[in-house]
C-alpha positions, 0 to 999 in steps of 0.5 A: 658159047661152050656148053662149059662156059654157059654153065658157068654163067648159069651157076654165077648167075645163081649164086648172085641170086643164092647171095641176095636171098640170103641178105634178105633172109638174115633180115627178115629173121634178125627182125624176128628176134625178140627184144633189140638192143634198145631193151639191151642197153636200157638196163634190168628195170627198162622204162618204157620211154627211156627205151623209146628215146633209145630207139628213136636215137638208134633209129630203130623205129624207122620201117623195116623197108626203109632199113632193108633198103639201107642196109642192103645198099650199103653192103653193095658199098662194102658197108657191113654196118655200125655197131649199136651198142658201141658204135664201132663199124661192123668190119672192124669186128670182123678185121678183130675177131677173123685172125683165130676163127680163119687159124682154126679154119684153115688148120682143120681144112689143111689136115682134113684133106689128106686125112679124109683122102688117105683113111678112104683110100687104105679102106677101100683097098682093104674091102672086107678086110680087118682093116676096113672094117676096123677104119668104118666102124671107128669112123661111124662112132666118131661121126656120131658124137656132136662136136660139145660132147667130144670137146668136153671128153677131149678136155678132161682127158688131155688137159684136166687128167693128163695135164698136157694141153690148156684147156681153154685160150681164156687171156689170149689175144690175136691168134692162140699159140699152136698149144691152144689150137690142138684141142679145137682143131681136134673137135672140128676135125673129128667129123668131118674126116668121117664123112669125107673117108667114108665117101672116098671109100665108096667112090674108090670101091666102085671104080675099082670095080669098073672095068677100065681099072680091070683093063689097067691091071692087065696091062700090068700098071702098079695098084698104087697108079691105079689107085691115084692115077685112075681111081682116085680122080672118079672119087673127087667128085662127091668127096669136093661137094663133101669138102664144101658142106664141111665148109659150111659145117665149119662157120657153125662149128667154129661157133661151137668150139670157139664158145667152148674153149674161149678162143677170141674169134668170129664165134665169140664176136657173134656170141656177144652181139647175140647177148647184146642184140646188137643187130647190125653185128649180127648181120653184117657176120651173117652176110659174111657167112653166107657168101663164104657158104655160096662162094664154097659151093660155088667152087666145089660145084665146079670143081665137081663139074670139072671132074664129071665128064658126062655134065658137058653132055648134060649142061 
């Protein structure tokens, strides 16, 4: 077996180990949550019995193990679960509530690349100069404002002053219309843009210092090939392991803004089920995210591997 190939193996065979780890952490911490659904459902002046009978038809009064097990098995099945509070089966939630939170996922990803990229490249061609300094300080501010507070700003400003965008999807269905997108995509792109230009930018200075890139200028190759076709592939490494902990990022943020401007999606759903504590909700999103955290990870650390030539030496 290639020395390529056995670390692959080793990395998927981590993230399987990575994925049951964390089934059973989103387990054990809904068990930790106070209150259940029983107490939810028996209303402001719960009677100790009623809740009792609630628990007992919800079945919430069973071991922990024995629902662990259940549960575990179910999702090796593709079963997420069943709602307790209105019975609906967890994937169907997730099938409502995926179309907006994947429309601002994939918008932000869609335009963090090229943004990210082409701020780090122009910042590190301009080392020292106006424009870098310009380009680091601006990204350094942004990167410091958590994403409520510039959502709130982006609010007042563009849609309560200026009037030229709504200010939250309150009404909506399905994915919001474009309009109704701008502003969350805004928050949840702020950030994320900073980091990946600021890494881009320290990668792309180092390996235009590096003495292959002095050889190519001597050779008189453009600065714009050297900089794509020589610089900019030694810089993919830390910016693709960036990519994935935005990745990351994005499940919590989407939570955040999806509260924020009332957009219907996965955030909203897992909002509810928190008021509601309806546990089998709260666990099958749970699981969701988390796969999508390993399986992001997974993909940059490849990704990352691919294009870190000394990893063959080392794996």
């Amino acid at each position: 077996m290639s020395a390529g190939r056995a670390w692959l193996v080793r990395r998927l065979l981590l993230g399987v180990l990575q994925t049951a780890g964390v089934v059973l952490l989103i387990f054990l911490l809904t068990e930790a949550l106070p209150g259940d659904a029983a107490v939810a459902l028996a209303g402001d002046h719960p009677d100790p019995e009623r809740i009792e009978r609630i628990r007992a038809g919800m079945q919430l009064d069973r071991p922990a193990a024995e629902r662990l097990v259940d549960w575990a098995g179910g999702l090796l099945h593709g079963d997420l679960g069943t709602s307790l509070v209105t019975g609906r089966s967890v994937t169907a939630y997730l099938a409502a509530g995926i179309g907006p939170t994947l429309a601002l996922a994939l918008t932000t990803l869609a335009l963090l690349v090229p943004l990210g990229v082409g701020l780090g490249m122009l910042a590190a061609r301009r080392e020292g100069g106006r424009t870098d300094r310009a380009i680091s300080a601006t990204t350094l501010g942004v990167y410091a404002v958590p994403e409520f507070a510039s959502g709130v700003l982006l609010v007042v400003v563009f849609a309560l002053q200026l009037g030229w965008l709504p200010p939250t999807a309150v009404g909506t269905t399905g994915v919001p219309p474009p309009e109704l997108l701008i502003l969350p995509v805004l928050v949840l792109l702020a950030r994320p843009v900073c980091s990946v230009g600021r890494l881009v930018r320290a990668g792309m200075i180092d390996a235009l210092a590096s003495p292959y890139v002095a050889q190519a200028r001597r050779y008189g190759i453009p600065g714009t090939r050297i900089a794509l076709g020589h610089a900019l592939p030694n810089a993919v490494a830390p910016a693709v392991q960036q990519l994935a902990r935005t990745g990351d990022w994005l499940l919590s943020g989407v939570i955040v803004v999806e509260t924020l401007f009332v957009v219907p999606g996965l955030g909203t759903v897992l909002m509810d089920a928190v008021a509601a504590r309806d546990i089998p909700v709260l666990q099958g999103l749970a699981v969701v995210f988390g796969v999508v955290t390993v399986l992001l990870n997974l993909g940059a650390d490849a990704v990352a591997h691919r294009f870190a030539p000394r990893a063959e030496v080392m794996a």
